[in-house]
FIVEX-96493 format. One record per residue: residue in one letter; x, y, z of N, C-alpha, C, CB in turn. Coordinates in steps of 0.02 Angstrom, whole numbers, plus 50000, padded with zeros to 5 digits. Glycine has a CB too. Example, Ala and Ser with C-alpha at 12.3 -4.5 7.8 and 13.67 -1.06 7.14 Angstrom:
a506604971650390506154977550390506604983550390505654977650452;s506424988850354506844994750357506455000250394507044997050286;
//
This chain:
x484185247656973483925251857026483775258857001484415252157084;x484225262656965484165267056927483625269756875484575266156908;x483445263356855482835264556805481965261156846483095258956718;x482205257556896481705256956950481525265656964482085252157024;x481835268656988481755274257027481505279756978482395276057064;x481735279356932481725281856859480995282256834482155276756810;x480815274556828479995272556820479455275956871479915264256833;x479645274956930479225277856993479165281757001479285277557041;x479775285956985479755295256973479105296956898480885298756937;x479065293756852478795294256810478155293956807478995291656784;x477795288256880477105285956879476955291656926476915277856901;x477465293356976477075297257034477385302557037477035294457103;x477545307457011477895314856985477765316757060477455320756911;x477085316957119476945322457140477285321057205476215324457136;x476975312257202477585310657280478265311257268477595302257313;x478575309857227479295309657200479485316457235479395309357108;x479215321057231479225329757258479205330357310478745334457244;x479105324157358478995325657426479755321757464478155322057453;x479985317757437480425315657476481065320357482480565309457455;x481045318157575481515321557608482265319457607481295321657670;x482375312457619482665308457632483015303057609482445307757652;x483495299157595483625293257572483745291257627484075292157525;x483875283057607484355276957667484325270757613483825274057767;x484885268057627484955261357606484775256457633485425259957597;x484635250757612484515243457664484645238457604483545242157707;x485245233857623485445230257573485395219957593486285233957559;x485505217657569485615211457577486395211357602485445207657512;x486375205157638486925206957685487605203757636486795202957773;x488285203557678488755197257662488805198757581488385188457685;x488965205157545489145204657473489675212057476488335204957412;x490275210257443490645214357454490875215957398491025213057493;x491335221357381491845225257315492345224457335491825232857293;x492905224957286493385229357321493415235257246494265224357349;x493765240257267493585246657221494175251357246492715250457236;x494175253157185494935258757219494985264957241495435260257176;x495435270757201495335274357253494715280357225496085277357278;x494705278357155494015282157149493205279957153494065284657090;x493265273757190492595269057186492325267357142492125270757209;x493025264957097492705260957033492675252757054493255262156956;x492245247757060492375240357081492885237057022491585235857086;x493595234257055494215231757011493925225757006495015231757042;x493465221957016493085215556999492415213656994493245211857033;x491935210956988491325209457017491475207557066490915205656991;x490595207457106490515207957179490435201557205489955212157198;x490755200457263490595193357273489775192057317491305190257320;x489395190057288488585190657324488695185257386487795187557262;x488295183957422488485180957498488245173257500488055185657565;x488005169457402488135164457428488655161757376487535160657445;x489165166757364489795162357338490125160157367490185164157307;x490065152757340490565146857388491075145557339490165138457413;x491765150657341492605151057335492845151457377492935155457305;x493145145757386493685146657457493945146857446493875144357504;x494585150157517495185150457523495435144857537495345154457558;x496275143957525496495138957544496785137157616496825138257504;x497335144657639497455146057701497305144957776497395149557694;x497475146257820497025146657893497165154157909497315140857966;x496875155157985497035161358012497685162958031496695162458061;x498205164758037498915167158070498795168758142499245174058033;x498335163658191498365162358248499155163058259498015155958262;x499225166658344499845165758406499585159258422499875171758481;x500205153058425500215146058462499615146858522501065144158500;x499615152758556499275153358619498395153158603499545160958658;x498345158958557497625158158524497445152158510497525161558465;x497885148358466497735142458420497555138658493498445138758358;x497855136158527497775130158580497095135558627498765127458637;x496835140358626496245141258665495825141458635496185145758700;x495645142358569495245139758506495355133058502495445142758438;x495635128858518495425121358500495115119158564496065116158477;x495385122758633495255119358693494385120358701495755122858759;x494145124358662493355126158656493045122058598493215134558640;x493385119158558493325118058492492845123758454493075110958485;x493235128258444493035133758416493605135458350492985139458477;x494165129158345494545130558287494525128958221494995129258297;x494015123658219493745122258139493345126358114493385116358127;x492885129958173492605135158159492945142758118492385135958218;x493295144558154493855149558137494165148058089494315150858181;x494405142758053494775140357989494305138757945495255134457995;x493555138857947493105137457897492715146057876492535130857931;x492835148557943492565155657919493195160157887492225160057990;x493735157557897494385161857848494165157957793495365160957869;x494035151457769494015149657695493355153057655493995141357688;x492995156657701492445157057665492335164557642491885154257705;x492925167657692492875175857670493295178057608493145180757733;x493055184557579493035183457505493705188457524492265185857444;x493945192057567494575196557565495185190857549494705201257645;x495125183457601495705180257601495485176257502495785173957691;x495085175257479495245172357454495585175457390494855168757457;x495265182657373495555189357343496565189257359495065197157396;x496645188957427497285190257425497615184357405497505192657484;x497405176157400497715172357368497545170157309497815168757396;x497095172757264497085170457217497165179157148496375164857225;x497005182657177497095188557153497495195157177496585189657146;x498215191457196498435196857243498755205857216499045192657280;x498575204457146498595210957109497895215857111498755208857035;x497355212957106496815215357144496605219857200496665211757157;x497115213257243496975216257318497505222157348497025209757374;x498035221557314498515226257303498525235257270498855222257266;x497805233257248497575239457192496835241857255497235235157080;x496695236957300496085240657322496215244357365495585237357342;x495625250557365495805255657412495455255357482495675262057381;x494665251357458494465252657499493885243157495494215261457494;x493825241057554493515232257546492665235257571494035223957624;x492225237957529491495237157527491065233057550491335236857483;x490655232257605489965229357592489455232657528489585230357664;x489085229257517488795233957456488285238357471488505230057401;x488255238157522487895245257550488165250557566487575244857602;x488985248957573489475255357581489635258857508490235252757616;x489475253557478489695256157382489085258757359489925248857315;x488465257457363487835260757336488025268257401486885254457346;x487985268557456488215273357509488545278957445488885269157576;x489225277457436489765279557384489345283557329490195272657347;x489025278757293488745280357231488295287857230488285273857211;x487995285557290487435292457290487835296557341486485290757321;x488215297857390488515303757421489215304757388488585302757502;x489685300557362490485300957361490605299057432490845308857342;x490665296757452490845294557543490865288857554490355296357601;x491375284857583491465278157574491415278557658492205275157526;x490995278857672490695274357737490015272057737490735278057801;x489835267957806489175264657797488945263657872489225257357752;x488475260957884488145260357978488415253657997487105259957993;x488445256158065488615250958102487995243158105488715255158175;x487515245758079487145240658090486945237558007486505243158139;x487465238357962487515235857922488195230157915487415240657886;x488685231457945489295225457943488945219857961489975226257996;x488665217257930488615209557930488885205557887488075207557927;x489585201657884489845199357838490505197457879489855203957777;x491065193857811491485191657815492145197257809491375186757777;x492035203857874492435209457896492395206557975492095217957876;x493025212257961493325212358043492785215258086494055217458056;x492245215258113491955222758156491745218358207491245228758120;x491925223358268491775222258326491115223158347492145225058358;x490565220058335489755223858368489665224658426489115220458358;x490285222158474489975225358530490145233658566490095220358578;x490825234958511491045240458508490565246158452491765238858492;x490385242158418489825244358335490525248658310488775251658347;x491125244358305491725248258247492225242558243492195256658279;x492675243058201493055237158174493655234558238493475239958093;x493575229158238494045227258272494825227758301493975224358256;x494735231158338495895231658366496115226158340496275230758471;x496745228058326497205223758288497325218058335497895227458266;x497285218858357497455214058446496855207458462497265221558534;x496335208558411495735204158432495765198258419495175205758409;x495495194758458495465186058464495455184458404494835182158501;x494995186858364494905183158290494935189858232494005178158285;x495385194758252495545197558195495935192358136495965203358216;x496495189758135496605185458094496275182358043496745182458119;x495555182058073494995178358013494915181757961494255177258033;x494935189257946494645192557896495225199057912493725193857903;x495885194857862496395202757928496455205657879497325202257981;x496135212957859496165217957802496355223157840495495219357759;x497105225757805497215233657833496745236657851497455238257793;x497085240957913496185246657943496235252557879496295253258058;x496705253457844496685258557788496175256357727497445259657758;x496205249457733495645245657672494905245557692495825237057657;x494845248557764494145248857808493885256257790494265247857903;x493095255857769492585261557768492715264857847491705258357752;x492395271357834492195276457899491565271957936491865285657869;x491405272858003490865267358031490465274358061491205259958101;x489775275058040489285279358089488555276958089489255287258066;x488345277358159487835276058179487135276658140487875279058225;x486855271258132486145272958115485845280458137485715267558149;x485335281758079484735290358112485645293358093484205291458254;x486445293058067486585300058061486705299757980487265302958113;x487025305957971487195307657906487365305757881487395310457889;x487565302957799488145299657771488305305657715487975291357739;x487945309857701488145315157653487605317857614488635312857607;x487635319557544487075321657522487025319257449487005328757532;x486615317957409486465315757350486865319657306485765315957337;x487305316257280487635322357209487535321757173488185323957184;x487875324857130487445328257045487235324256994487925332956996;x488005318456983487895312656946487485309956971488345308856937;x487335306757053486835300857082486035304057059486935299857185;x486285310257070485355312757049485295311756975485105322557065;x485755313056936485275312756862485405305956849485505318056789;x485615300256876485465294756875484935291856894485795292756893;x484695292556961484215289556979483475295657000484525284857037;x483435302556976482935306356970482995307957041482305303656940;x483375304457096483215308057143483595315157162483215303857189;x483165320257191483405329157194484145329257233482735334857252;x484445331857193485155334257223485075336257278485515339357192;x485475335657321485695338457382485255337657449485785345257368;x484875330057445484395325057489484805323857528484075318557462;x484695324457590484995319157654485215313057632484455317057709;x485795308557669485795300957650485675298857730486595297457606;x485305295957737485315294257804485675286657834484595294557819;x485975286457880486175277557907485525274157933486805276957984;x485595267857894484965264357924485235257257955484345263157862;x485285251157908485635245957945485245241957861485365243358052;x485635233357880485705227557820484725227357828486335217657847;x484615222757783483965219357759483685215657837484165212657687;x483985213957874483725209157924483575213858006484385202257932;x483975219357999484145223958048483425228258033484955227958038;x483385230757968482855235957967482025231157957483075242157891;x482075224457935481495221057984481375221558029481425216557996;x481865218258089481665220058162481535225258180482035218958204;x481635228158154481195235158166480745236958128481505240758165;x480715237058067480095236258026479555231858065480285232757954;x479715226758093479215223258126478895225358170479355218758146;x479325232058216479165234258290479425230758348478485233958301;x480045225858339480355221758378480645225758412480715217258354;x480415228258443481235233658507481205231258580481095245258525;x480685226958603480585223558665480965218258646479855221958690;x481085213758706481615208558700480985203058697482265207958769;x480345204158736479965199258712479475197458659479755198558747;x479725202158594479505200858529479965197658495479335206258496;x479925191658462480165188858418480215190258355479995185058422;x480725191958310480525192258225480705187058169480855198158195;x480365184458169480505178558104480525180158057480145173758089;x481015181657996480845181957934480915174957872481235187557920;x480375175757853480175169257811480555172957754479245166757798;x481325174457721481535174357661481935168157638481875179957654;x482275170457604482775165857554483295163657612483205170757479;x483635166357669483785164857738483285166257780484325167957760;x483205162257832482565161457855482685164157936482295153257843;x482615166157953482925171558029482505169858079482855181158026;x482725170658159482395173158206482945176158250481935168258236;x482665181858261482825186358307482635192558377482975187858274;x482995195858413482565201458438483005206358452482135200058497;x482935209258493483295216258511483115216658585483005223658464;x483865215958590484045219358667484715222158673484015213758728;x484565225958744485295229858764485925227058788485195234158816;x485655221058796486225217158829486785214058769485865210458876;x487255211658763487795208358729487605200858736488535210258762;x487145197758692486975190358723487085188158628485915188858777;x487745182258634487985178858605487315174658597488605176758631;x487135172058527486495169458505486895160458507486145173758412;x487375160358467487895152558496488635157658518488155144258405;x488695151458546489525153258591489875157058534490115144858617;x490425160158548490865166258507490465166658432491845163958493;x490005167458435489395170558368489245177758400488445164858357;x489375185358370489235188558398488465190558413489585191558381;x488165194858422487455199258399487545203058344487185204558451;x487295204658324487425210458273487345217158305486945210058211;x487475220858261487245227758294486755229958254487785233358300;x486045232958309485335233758308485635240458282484805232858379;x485125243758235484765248658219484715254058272484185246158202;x484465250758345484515255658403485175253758430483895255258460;x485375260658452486005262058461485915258058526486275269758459;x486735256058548486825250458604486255245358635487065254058662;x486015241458552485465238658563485985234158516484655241858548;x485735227158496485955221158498485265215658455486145219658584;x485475215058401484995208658383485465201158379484595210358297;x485205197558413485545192258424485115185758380485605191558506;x485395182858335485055179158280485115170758256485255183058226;x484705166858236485005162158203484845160058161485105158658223;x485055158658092485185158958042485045152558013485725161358039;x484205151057969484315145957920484365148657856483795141057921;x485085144757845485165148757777485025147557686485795149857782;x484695140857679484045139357643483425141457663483965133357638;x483215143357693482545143657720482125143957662482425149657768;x481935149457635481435150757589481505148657529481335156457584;x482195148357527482555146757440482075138457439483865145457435;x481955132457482481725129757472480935127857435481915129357507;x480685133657465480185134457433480245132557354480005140857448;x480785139157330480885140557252481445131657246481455151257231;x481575128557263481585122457243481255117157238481855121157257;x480675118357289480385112557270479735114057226480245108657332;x479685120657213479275122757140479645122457076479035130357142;x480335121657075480745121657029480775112757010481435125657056;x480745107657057481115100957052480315098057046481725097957129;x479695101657079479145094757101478385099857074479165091557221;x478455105557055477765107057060477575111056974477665112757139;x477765107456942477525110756852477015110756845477705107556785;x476645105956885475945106756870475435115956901475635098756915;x475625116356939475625122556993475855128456959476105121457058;x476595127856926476555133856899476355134556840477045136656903;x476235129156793475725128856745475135134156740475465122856755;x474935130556792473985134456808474225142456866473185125356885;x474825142356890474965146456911474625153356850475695144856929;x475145153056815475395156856741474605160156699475865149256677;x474205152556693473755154056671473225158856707473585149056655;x473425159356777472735161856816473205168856858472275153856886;x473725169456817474015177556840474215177156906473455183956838;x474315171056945474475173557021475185168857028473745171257091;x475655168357092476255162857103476085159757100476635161457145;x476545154857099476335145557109476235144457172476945139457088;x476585148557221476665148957306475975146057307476795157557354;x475295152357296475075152657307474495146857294475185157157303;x474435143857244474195138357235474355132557295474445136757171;x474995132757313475445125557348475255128257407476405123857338;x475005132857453474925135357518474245135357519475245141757534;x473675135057477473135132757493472985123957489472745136757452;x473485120357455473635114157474473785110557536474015113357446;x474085116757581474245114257639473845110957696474485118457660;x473295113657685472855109457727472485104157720472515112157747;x472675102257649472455095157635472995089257675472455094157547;x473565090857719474005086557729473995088757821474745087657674;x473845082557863474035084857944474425087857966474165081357982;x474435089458032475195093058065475395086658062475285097558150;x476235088258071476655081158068476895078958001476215075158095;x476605081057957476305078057867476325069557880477065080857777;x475935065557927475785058157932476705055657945475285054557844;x477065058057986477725056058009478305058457975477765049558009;x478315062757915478975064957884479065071257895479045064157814;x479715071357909480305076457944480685077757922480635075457989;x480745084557905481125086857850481655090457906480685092157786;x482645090257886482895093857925483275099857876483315089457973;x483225103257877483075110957816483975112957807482435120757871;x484325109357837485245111557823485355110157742485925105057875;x485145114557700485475112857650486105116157629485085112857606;x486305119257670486895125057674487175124557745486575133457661;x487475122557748487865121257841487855129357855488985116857849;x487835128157917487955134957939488715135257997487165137457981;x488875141958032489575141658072489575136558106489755147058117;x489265134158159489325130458192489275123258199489135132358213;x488835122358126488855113558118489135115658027487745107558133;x489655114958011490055116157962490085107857897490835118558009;x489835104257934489585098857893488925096157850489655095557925;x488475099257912487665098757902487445098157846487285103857921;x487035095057826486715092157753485945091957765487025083857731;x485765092557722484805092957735484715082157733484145099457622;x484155084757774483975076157757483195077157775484465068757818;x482605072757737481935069057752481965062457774481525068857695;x481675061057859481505055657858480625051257878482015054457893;x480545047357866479845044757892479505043757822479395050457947;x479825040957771479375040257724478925034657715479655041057676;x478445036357698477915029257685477745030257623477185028257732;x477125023957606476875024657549476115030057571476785016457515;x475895031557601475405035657609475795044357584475115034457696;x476345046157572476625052657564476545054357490477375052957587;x476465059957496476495062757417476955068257421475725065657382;x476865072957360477425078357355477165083557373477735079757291;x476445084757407476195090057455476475089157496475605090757475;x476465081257529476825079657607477565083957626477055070457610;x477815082257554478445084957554478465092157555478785082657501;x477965097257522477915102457533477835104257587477615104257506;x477305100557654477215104957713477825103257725476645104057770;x478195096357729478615095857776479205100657780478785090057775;x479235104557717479725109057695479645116857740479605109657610;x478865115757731478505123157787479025122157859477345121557820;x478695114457886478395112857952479465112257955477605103857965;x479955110957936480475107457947480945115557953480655100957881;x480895121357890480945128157908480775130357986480505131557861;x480355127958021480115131158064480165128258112479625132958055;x480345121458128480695117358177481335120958192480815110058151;x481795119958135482545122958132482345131858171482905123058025;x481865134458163481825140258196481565142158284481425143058151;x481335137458300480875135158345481575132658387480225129258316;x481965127758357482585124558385482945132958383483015116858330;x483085135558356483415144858380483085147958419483455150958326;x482465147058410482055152058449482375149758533481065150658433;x482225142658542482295140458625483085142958626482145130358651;x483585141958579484395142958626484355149858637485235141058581;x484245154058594483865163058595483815164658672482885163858556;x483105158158697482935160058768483515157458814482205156858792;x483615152258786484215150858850484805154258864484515144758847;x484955158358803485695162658808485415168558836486175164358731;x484575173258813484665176858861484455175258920484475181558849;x483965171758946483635170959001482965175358996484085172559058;x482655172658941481905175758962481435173258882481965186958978;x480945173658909480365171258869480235173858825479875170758892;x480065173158755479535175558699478955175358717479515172058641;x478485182658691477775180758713477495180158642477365186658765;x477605183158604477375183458536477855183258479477015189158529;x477515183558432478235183258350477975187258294478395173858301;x478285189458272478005193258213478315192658143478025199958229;x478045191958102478245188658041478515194157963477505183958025;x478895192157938479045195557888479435192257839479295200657907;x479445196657770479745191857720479095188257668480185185457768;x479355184457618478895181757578478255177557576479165179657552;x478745170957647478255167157667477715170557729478635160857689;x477735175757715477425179057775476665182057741478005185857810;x476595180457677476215181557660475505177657638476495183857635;x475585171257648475225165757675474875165857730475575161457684;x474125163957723473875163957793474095156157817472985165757799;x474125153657779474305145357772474885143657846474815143657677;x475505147057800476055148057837476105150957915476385151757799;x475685156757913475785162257967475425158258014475485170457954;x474775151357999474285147658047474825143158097473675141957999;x475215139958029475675135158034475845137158097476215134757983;x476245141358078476965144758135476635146658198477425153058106;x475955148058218475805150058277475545143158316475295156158271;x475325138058266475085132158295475665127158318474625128958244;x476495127058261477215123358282477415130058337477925121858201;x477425134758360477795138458412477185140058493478085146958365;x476665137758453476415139258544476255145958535477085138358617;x476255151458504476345157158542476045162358459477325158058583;x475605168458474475175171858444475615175558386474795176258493;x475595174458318475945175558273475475180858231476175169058244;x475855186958239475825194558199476105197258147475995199058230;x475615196658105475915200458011475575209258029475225194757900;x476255212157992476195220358010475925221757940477005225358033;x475765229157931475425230757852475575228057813475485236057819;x476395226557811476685224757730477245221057739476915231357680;x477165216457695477895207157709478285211657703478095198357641;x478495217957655479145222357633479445224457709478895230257578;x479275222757775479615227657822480325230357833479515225457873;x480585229057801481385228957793481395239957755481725219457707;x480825239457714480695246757708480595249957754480255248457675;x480175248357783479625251857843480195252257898478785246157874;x480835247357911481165249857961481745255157918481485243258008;x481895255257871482445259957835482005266157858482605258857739;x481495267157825481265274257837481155275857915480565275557796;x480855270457956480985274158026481645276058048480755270158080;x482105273958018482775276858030482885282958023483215274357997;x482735283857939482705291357919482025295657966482525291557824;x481885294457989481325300958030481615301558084480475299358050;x482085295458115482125297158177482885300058180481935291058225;x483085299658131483695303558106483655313858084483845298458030;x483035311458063482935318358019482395321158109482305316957905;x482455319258146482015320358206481285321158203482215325858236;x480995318558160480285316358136480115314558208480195309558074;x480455311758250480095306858292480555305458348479895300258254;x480795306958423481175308258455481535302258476480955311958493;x481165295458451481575291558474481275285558434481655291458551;x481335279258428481165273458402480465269858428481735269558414;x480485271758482479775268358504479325272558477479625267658584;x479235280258476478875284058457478675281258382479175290458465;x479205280358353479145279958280478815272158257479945281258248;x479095268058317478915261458284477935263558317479525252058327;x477785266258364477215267658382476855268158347477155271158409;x477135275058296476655280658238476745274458183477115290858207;x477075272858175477255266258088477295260658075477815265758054;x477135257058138477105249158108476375247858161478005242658128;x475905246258133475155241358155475095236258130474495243658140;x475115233158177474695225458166473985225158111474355222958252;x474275221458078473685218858020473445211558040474035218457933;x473615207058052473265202658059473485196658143473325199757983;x473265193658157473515188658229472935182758211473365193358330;x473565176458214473395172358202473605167358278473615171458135;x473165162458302473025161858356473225154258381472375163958360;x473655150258402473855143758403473365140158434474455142858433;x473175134958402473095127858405473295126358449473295124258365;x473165124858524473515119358561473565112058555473335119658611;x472885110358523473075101658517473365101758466472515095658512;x473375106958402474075104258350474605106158373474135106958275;x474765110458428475415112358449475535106858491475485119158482;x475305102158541475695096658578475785091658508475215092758654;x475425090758458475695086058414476465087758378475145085358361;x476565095858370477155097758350477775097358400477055103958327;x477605097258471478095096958535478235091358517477875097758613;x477785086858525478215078258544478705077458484477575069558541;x478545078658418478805078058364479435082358365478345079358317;x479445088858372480095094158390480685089758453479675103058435;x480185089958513480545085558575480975079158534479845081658636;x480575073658527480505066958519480965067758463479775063458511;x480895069358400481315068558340481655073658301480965065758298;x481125078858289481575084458250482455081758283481255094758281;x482285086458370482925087258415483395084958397482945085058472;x483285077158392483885071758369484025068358286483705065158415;x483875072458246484065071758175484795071958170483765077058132;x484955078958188485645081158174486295077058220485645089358191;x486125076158280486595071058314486595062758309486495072358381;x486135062958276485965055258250486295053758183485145053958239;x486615058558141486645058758051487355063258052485805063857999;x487575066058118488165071858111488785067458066488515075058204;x488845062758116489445056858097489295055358021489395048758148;x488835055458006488515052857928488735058757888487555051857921;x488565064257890488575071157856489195070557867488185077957880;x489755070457914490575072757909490755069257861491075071457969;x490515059857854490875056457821490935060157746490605049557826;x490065061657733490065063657666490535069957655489335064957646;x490745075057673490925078657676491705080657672490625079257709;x492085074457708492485067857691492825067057636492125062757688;x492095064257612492135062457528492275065757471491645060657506;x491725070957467491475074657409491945081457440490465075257399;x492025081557489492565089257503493135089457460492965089957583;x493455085057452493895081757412494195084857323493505074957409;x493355082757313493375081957244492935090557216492915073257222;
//
């Protein structure tokens, strides 16, 4: 990052002179622990290390039996095995004994450039205690403190997006060229400063991001649980709420099935200077909606609530090829989102009118056609797939009072670049198929996926 900034300072001396401001925006779910001078006593655990713990939560008898009476307790004993504090305290309890302070890594880059070990409320997204509907860490007293129970002394300072976190010091500047004594501003994680990068602050804008986790979300004021005891996160706008659901292969598929099925692609990719994406997304329309009956169901990573889930393709014929398999990889991403998008409406009670796109696959007209023709509904790419920038810096203006409030800002800084317009007769071909089959993959194969799970959990 350092020599990123380093380079950029180098090409553009004159803008480099103009900035007012910093903010962070990190990838979510990756933590330190670091002591008391914010040195990290280990590497970081990134958010898709799968080390578990062995333990459960230290549920009261009383908790435990109202967590099962919901069946909400395999849940709670799969999210303690998966957080990296419990597995730190049992497998490294000299470690955890030495830390001063348990990091998201946006609280430690935070650190790096002010000395200040706090971070925004609309960055705790992870395997910590925090309360989002309070936007600060949880009372000791909470239903599911137990899951992630780290002394409140091992907890960062918590402040609001748009405020201060300190100022650039001496070392952070001659590290990374940026001018001593810069604002640090609070902004929020990678998925938080999309939705706003996107211009999502109405509840009836949708934001999809087509990355490596594949999102839909929105922003509202209300406290609306996206699945049962799943919180919202906390929005960017203060006592605002993004409520989300989470495929967490989403995009990474892409980069597998260019990795396992497409050499030929990045072959000629290589030779002709552009991705392979881009080759395989003008392919797409050589193959129908539907891809001629195969259905891809995109779990290649279970998520909280179906803790077994396994990806599966079905409907194969001999008419399929490994394009087929490519859309179905598009079209099966976007089912699984489409299936969030509707519980979204049913938990809050109200309609999507539009969606707006961001992230990698967002850079496809291919894709962006796709998604407006499988959802029914008018799909919007803003200047730049990067929006996750574009919302950090509206933070910083509306922090630094550039701009008196968020709408103003999302007003002045995010325009629509392109609208792509749905298909209705390919969209009833995607309903019956979503209705009729997607729906029932997962309850048809659950019993199948536990067995395996069963099995190979085991070993």
């Amino acid at each position: 990052m350092c020599l990123a900034a380093q380079t950029l300072k180098s090409v553009c001396p004159e803008e480099w002179e103009r900035i007012e401001a910093v903010s962070v925006t990190t990838i979510r779910d990756t933590a330190l622990c670091v002591d008391r001078e914010g040195k990290p006593l280990r590497n970081a655990f990134v958010w898709l290390d799968n080390r578990s713990a062995k333990g459960r939560p230290r549920f009261s008898k009383m908790a435990r039996v109202m967590l099962k009476s919901i069946g909400m307790d395999k849940t709670a004993d799969m999210q303690y095995r998966k957080s990296r504090c419990n597995w730190v305290m049992e497998n490294e309890p000299e470690i955890w004994e030495k830390t001063y302070k348990f990091l998201l890594i946006s609280g430690y880059l935070i650190f790096r450039l002010t000395g200040n070990m706090t971070d925004s409320a609309a960055s705790m997204v992870g395997h910590v205690p925090f309360d989002h509907r309070e936007r600060n860490w949880q009372k000791k007293g909470a239903l599911t403190r137990p899951v992630f129970d780290i002394p409140p002394e091992k907890l960062c300072e918590i402040r609001e997006p748009g405020s201060g976190l300190g100022c650039v010091q001496p070392d952070a500047a001659a590290d990374t060229g940026l001018r001593e004594g810069l604002p640090v501003i609070a902004s929020g994680s990678d998925k938080a400063c999309e939705i706003l990068g996107l211009g999502c602050i109405s509840r009836e804008k949708a934001a999809i991001s087509f990355g490596t986790t594949a999102t839909v979300s929105f922003t509202t004021d209300r406290y609306v649980e996206p699945e049962r005891f799943i919180p919202p996160y906390a929005a960017i706008l203060n006592q605002h709420y993004n409520p989300e659901i989470e495929i967490y292969r989403g995009y990474w598929l892409v980069s597998w099935f260019k990795k396992e099925f497409a050499q030929k692609e990045m072959a000629a990719a290589e030779e002709l200077g552009i991705p392979a994406e881009e080759l395989l997304n003008r392919r797409l329309k050589e193959i129908p909606a539907g891809c001629e009956g195969l259905i891809l169901q995109p779990y290649f990573t279970p998520n909280t609530t179906m803790p077994s889930a396994k990806g599966a393709i079905i409907g194969f014929s001999d008419v399929h090829t490994r394009i087929h398999i490519y859309r179905a990889i598009i079209e099966g991403i976007n089912f699984a989102l489409l299936d969030g998008m509707r519980l979204l409406e049913k938990q809050s009670g109200h309609t999507f009118q539009e969606i707006f796109v961001g992230g990698g696959g967002a850079q496809s007209d291919e894709i962006c056609q796709i998604t407006a023709d499988m959802f029914g509904l008018p799909v919007k790419r803003v200047q730049s797939h990067e929006v996750s920038g574009i919302g950090s810096a509206i933070a910083c203006f509306v922090g630094m009072g550039e701009f008196k409030n968020y709408e103003e800002a999302v007003e002045q800084m995010v325009s629509v670049r392109d609208t792509f317009r749905p298909d209705m007769e390919q969209h009833e071909i995607y309903r019956i198929l979503y209705e009729e089959i997607f729906k029932k993959i997962y309850g048809r194969l659950s019993p199948l996926y536990a067995r395996l799970h069963e099995i190979y959990g085991k070993r």
